[in-house]
VOBA-1610 file (N, C-alpha, C; in pm, whole numbers, padded with zeros to 5 digits, always signed):
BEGIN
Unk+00083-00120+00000Unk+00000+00000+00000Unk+00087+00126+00000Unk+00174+00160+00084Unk+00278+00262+00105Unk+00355+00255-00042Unk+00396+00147-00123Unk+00440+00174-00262Unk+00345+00268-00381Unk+00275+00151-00342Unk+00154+00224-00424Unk+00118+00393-00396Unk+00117+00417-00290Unk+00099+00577-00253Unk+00224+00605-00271Unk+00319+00596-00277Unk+00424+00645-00322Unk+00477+00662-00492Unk+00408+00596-00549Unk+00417+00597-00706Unk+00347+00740-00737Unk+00176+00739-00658Unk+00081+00818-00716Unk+00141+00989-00713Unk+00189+00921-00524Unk+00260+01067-00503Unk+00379+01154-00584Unk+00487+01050-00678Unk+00560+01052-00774Unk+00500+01120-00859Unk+00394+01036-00935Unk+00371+01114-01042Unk+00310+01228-01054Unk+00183+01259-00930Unk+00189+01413-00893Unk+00277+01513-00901Unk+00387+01488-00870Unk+00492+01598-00821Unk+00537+01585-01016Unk+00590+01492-01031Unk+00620+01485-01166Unk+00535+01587-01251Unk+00375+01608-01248Unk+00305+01667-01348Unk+00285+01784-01300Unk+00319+01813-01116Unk+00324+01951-01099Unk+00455+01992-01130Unk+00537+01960-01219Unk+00724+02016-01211Unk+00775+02047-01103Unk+00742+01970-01025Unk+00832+01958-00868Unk+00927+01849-00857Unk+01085+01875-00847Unk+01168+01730-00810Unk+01144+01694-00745Unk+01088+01748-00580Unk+01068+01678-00480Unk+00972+01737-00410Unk+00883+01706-00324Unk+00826+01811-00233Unk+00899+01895-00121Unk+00936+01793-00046Unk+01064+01871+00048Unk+01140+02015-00012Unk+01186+01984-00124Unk+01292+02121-00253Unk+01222+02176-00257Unk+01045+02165-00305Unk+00965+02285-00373Unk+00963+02345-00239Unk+00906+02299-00115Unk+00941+02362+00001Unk+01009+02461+00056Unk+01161+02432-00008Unk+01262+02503+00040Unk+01265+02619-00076Unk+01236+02534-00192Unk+01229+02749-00309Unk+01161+02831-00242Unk+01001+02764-00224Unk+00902+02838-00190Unk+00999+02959-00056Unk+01012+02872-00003Unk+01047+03006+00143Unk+01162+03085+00093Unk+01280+03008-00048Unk+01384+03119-00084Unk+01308+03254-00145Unk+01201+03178-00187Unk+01138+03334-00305Unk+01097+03401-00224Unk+01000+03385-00108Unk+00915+03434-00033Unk+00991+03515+00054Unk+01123+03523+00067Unk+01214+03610+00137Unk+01245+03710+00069Unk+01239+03754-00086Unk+01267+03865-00145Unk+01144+03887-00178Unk+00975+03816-00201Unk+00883+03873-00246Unk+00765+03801-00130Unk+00736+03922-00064Unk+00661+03913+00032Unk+00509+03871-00024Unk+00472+03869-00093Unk+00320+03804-00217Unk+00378+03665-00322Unk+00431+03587-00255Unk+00471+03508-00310Unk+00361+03374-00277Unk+00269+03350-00423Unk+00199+03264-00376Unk+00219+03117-00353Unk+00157+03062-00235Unk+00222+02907-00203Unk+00154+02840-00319Unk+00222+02723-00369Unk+00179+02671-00508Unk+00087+02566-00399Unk+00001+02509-00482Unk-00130+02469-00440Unk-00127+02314-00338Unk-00048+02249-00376Unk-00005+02146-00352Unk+00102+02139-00209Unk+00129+02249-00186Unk+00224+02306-00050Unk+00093+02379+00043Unk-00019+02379+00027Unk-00122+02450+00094Unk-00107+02348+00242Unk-00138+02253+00230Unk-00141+02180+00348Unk-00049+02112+00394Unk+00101+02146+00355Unk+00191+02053+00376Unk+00230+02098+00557Unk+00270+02007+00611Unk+00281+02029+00791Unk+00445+02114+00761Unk+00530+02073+00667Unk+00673+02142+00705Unk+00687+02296+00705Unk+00570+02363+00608Unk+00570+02476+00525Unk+00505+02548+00670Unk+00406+02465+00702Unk+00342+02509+00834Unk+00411+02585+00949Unk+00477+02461+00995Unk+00591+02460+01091Unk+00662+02608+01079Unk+00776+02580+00948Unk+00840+02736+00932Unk+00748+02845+00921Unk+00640+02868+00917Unk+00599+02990+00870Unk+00521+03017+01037Unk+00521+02917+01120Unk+00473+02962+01230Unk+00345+02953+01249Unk+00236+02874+01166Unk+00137+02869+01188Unk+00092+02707+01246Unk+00064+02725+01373Unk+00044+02604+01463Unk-00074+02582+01462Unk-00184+02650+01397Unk-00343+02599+01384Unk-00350+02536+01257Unk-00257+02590+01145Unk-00289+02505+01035Unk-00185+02381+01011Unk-00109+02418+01150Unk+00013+02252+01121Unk-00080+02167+01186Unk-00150+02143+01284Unk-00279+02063+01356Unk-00351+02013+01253Unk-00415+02098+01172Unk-00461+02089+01058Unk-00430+02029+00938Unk-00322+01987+00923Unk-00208+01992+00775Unk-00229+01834+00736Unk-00149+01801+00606Unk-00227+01671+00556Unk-00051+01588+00642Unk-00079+01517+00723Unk+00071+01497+00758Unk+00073+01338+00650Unk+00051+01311+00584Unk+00083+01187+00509Unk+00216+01219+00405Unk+00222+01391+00374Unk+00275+01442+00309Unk+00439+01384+00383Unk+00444+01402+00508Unk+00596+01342+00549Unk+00586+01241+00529Unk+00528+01136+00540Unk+00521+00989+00527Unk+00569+00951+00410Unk+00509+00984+00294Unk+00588+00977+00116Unk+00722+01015+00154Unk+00786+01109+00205Unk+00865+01164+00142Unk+00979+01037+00187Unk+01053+01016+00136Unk+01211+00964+00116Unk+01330+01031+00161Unk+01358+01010+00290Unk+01455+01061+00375Unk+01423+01194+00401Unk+01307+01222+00444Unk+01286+01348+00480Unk+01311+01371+00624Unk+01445+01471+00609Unk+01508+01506+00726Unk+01622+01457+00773Unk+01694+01401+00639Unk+01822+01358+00616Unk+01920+01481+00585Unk+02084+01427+00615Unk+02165+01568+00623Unk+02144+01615+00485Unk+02095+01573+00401Unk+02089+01623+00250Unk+01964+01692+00225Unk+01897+01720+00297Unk+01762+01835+00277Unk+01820+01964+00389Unk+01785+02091+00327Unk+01836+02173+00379Unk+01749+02232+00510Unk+01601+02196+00475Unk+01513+02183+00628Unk+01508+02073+00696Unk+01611+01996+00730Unk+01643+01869+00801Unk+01559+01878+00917Unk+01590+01959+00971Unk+01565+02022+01108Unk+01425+02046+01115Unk+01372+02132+01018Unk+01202+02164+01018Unk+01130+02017+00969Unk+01161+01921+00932Unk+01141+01821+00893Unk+01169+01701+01037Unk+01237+01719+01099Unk+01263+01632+01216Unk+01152+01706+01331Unk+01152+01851+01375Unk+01041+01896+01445Unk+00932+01853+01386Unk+00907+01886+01230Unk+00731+01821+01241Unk+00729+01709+01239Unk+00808+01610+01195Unk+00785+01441+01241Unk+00740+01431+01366Unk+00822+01533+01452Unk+00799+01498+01633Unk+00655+01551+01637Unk+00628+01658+01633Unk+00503+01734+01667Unk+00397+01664+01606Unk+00385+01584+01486Unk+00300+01556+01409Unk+00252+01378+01521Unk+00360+01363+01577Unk+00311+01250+01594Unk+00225+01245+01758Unk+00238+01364+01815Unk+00176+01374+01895Unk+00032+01451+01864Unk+00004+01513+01773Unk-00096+01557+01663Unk-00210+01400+01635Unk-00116+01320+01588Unk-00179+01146+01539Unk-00256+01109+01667Unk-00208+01140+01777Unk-00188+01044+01917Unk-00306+01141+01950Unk-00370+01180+01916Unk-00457+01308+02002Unk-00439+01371+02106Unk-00290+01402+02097Unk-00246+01513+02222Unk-00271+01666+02207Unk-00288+01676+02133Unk-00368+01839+02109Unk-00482+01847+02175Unk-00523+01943+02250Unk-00604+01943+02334Unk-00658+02133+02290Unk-00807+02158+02360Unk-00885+02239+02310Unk-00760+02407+02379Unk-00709+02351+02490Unk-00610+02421+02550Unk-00510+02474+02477Unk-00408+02407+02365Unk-00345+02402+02284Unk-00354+02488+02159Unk-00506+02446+02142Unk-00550+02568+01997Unk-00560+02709+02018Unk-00635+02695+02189Unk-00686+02857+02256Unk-00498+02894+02264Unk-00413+02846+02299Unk-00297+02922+02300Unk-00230+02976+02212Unk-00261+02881+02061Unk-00203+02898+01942Unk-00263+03043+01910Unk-00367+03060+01896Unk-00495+03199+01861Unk-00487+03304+01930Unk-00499+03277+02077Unk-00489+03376+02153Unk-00422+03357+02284Unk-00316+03371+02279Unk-00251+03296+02393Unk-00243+03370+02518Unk-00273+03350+02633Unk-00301+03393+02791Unk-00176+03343+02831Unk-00121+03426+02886Unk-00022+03437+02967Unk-00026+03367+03105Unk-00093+03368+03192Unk-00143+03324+03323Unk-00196+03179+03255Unk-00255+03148+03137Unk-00280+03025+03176Unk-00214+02934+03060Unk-00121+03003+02971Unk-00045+02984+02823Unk+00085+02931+02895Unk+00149+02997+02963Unk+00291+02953+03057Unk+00282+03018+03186Unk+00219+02940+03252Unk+00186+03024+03429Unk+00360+03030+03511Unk+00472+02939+03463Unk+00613+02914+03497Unk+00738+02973+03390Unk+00710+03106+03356Unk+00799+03119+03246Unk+00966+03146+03280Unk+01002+03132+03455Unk+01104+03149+03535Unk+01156+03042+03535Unk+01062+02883+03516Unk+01111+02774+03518Unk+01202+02759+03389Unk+01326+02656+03418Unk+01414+02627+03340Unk+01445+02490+03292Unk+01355+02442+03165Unk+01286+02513+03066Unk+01152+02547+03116Unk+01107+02654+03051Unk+00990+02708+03083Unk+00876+02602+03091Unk+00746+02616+03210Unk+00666+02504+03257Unk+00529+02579+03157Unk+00505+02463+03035Unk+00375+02504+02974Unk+00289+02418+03025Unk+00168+02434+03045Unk+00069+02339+03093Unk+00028+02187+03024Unk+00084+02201+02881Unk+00046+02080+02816Unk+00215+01985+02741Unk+00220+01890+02698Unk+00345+01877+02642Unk+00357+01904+02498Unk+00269+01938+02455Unk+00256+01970+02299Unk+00281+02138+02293Unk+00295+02211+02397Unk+00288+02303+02399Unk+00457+02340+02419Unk+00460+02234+02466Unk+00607+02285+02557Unk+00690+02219+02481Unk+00659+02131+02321Unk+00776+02049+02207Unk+00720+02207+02126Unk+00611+02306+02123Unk+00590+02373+02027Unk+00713+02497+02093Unk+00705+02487+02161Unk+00795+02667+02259Unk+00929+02581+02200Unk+00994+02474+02197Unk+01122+02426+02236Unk+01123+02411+02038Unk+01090+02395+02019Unk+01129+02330+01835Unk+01137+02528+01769Unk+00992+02675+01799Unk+01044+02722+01751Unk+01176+02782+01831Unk+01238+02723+01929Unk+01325+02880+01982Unk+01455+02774+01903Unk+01406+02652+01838Unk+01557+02617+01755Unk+01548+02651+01643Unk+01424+02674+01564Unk+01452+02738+01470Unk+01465+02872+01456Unk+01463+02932+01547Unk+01511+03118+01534Unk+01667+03077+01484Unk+01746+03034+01567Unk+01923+03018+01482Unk+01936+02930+01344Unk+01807+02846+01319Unk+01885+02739+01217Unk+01811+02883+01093Unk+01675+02910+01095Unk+01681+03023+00957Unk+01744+03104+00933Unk+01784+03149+01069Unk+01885+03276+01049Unk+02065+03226+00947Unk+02081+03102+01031Unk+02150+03057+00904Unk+02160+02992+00777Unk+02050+02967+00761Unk+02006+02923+00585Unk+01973+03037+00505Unk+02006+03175+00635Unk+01983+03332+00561Unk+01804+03361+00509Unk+01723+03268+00580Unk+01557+03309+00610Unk+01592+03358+00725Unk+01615+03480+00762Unk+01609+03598+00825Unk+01434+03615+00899Unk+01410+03651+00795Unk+01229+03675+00803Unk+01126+03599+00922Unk+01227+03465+00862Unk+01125+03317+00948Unk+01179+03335+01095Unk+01314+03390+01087Unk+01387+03358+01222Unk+01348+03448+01346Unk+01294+03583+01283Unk+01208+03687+01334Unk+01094+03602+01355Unk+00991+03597+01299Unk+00848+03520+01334Unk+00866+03417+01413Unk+00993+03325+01400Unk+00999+03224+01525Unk+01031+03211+01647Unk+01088+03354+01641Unk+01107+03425+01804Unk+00988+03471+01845Unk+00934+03534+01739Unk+00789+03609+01792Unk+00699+03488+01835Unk+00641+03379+01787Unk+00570+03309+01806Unk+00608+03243+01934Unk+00754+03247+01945Unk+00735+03122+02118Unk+00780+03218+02217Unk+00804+03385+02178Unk+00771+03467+02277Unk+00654+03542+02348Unk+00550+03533+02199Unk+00399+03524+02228Unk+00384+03424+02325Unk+00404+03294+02290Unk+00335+03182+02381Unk+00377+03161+02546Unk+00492+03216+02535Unk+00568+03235+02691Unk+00679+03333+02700Unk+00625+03485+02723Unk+00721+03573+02749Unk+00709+03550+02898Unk+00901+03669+02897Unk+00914+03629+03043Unk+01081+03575+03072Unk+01126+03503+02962Unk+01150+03406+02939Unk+01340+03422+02883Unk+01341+03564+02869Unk+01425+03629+02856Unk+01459+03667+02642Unk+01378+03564+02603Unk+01368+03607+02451Unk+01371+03739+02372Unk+01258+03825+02498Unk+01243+03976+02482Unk+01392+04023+02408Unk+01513+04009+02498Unk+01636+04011+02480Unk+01710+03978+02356Unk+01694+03844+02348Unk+01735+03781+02194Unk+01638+03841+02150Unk+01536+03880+02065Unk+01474+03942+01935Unk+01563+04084+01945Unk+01528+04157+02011Unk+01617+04277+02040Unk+01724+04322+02033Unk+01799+04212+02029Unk+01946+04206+01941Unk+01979+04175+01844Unk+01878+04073+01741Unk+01907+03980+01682Unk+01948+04062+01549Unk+02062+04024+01490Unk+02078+04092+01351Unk+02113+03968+01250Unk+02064+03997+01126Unk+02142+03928+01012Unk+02245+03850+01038Unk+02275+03736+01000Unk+02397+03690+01006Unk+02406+03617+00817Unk+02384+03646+00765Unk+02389+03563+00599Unk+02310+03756+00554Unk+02396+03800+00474Unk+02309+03911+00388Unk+02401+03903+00260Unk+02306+03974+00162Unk+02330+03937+00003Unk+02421+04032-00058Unk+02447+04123+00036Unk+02546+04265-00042Unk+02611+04359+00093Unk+02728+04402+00041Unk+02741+04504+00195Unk+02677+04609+00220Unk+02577+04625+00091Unk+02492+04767+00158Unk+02376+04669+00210Unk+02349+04595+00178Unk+02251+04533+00243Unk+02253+04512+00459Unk+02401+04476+00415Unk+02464+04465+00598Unk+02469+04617+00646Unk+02485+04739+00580Unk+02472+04813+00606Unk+02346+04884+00646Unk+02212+04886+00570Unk+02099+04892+00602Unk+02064+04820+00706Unk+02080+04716+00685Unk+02049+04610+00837Unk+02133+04615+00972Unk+02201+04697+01009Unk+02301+04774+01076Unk+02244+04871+01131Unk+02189+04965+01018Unk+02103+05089+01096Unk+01968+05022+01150Unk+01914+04943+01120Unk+01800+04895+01161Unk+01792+04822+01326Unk+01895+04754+01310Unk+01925+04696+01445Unk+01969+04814+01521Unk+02036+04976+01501Unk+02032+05044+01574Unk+01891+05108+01641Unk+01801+05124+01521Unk+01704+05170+01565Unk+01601+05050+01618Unk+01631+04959+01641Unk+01583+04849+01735Unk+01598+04883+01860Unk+01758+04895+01898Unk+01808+04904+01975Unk+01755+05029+02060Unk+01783+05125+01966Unk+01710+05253+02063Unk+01572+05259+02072Unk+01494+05183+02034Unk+01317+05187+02085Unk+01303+05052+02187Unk+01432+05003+02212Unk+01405+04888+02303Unk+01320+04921+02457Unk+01229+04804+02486Unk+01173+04868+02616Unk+01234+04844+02725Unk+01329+04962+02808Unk+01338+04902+02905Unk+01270+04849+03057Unk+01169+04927+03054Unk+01041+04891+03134Unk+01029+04719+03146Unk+01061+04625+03042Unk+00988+04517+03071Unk+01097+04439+03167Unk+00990+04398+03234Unk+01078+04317+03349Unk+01169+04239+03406Unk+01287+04240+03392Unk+01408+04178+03358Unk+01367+04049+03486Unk+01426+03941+03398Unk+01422+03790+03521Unk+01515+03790+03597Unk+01472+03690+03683Unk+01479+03710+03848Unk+01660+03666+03839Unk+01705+03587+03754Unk+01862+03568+03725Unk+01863+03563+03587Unk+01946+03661+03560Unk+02022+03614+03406Unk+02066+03574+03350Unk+02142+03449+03426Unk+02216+03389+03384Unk+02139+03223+03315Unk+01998+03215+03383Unk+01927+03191+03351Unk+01816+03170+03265Unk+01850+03291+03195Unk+01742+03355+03077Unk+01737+03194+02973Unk+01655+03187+02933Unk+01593+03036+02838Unk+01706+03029+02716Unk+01774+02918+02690Unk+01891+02936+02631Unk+01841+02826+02477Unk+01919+02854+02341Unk+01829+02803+02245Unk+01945+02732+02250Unk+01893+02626+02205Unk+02012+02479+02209Unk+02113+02529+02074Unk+02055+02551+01958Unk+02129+02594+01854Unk+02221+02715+01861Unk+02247+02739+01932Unk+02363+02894+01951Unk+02394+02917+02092Unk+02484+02901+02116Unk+02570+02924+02297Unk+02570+03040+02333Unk+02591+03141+02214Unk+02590+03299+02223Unk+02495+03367+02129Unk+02475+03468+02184Unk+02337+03595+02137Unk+02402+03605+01980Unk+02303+03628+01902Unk+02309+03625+01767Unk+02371+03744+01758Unk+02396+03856+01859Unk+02473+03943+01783Unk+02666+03974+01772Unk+02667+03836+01820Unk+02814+03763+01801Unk+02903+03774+01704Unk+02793+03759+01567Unk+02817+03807+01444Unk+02861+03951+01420Unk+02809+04055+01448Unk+02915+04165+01438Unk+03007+04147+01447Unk+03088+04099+01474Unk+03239+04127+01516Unk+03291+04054+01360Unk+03216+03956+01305Unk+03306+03890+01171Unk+03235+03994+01014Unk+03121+04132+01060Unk+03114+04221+00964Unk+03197+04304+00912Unk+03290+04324+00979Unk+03415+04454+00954Unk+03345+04539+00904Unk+03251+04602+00993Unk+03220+04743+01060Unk+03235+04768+01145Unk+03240+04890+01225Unk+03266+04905+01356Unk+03139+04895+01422Unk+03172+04808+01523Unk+03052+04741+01599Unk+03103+04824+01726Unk+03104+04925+01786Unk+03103+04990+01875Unk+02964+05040+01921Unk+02911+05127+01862Unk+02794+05159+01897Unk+02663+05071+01929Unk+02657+04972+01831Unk+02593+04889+01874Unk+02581+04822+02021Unk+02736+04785+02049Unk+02765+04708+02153Unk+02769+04784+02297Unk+02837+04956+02256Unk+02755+04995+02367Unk+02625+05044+02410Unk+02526+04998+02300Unk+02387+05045+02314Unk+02334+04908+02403Unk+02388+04786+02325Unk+02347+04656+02406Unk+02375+04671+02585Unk+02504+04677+02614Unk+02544+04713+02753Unk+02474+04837+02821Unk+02412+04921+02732Unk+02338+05010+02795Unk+02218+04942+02877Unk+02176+04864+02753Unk+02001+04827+02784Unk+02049+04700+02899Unk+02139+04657+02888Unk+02131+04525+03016Unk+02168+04671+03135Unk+02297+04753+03161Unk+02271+04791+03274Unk+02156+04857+03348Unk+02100+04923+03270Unk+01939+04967+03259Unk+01845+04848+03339Unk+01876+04786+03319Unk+01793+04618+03371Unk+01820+04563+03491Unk+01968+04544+03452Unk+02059+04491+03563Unk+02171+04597+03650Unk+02140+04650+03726Unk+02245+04776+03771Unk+02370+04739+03835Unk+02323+04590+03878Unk+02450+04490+03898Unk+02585+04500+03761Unk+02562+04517+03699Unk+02636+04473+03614Unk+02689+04603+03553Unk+02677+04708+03631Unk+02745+04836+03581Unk+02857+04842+03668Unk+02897+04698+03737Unk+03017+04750+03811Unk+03134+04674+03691Unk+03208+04730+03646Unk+03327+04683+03567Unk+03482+04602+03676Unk+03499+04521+03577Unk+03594+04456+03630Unk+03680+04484+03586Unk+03707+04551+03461Unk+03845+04603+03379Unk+03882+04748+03417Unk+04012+04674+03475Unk+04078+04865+03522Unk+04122+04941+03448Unk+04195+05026+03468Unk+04266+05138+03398Unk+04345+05034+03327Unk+04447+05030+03439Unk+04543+04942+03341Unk+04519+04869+03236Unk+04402+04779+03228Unk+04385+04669+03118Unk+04350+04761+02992Unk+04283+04842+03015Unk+04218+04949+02928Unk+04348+05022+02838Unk+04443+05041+02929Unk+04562+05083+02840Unk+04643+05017+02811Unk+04658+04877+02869Unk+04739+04802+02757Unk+04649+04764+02622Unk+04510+04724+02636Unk+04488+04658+02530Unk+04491+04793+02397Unk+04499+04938+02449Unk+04470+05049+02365Unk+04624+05035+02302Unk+04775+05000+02396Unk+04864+04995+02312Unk+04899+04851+02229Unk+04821+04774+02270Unk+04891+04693+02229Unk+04828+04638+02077Unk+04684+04652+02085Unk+04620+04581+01981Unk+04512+04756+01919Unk+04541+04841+01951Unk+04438+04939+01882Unk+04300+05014+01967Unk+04328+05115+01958Unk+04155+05164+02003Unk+03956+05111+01953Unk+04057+05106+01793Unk+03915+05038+01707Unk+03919+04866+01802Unk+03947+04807+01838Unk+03982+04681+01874Unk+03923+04646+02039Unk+03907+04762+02089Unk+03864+04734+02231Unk+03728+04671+02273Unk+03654+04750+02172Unk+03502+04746+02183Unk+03503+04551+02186Unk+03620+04506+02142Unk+03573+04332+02144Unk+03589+04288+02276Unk+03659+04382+02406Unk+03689+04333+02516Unk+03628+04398+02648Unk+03653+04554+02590Unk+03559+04629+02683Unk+03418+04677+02659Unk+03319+04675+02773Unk+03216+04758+02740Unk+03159+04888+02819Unk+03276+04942+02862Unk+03275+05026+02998Unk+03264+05148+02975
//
């Protein structure tokens, strides 16, 4: 039976000029990053992977999941959404199992805070259901993996979506920094440079910094804050970096006490450059 649906599914894709579904997948989101009206071809309407990346968790519930089942190594190192392909296998199968619950949808739509993540201090954050809490944990890995396949766009919406579902959580932080790391031209890094400044300066500091920082919800895919990457732009990342140290001492007043003295301050000025400090000091 599974051959047989696998032939039919063949020759579908064959008469829609698709090599694969998984690939048409992955154009679809390359185009859709330079043309924001980029229509999904008809046959990707219900697919659960397309779902997944684009952040819509009422229509991945929804989605035809047989579509992973055809596919042939979907989520092998040779598909470039390996990763979005291994989360919806997981999610989908608790989807099969009827673990979605009426709780689950009300969070996806409109998500309550008090009763969406009543533990957002807990480490990892305590969601009330477990489908809720593979949905918070799969997008905060894909905020780093789009950002490096250079879907920028998705990597924004996938912060937004599992900071909707449980702020608190210290994410506020990561979106707020987060810059480009893959751009197509240096004026492009340049525009996206000023943008992250003016991020930076409308940041809120009002919102409530957690109870330890060191703590803040950490994404398995990146050890350090996405804005790490400055330093391999060769621009001067000064301003930036002291706008960042602004907004944490602002937060944290602990952390306006410096540990680097005079002295260190003037050797590293003779030894390696003034442009060069900003990688060591932020004082």
């Amino acid at each position: 039976m599974r051959a047989a649906l696998h032939t039919v599914w063949l020759l579908a894709t064959a008469i829609l000029g698709a090599e694969s579904d998984r690939e048409t997948v992955y154009s679809y989101l390359s185009k859709s990053v330079s043309d924001d009206g980029a229509e999904v071809p008809l046959h990707l309407r219900s697919h659960p992977v397309l779902k997944l990346a684009l952040g819509d968790m009422v229509g991945f519930v929804g989605s035809d999941f047989s579509l992973l089942e055809l596919e042939d190594g979907g989520g092998g190192d040779d598909d470039s959404l390996w990763l979005v392909h291994q989360l919806a296998s997981r999610l989908a199968g608790g989807v099969k199992a009827g673990a979605v619950s009426q709780l689950d949808m009300d969070c996806f739509e409109s998500p309550s805070h008090e009763i969406c993540c009543p533990s957002p201090e807990a480490r990892p954050p305590r969601l009330p259901t477990q489908f809720l809490t593979e949905t918070f944990d799969a997008m905060t890995k894909l905020v780093i993996f789009f950002d490096n396949l250079g879907f920028f766009e998705l990597s924004l919406n996938a912060i937004s979506v599992a900071k909707n579902l449980c702020p608190g959580t210290g994410l506020e932080f990561r979106e707020a920094f987060m810059t480009r790391t893959v751009d197509s031209s240096f004026e492009s890094m340049l525009a996206n440079r000023e943008l992250l400044l003016e991020k930076l300066d409308s940041f809120d500091t009002e919102v409530p910094p957690i109870d330890d920082l060191m703590k803040a919800v950490d994404m398995e895919w990146s050890s350090t804050p996405p804005t790490m990457m400055l330093g391999y732009q060769f621009i001067d990342d000064h301003t930036p970096l002291r706008k960042i140290a602004d907004i944490y001492r602002k937060l944290y007043p602990e952390l306006s006490v410096s540990h680097v003295t005079e002295e260190d301050v003037e050797r590293l000025r003779n030894s390696e450059g003034e442009k060069n400090m900003t990688h060591y000091c932020f004082r």
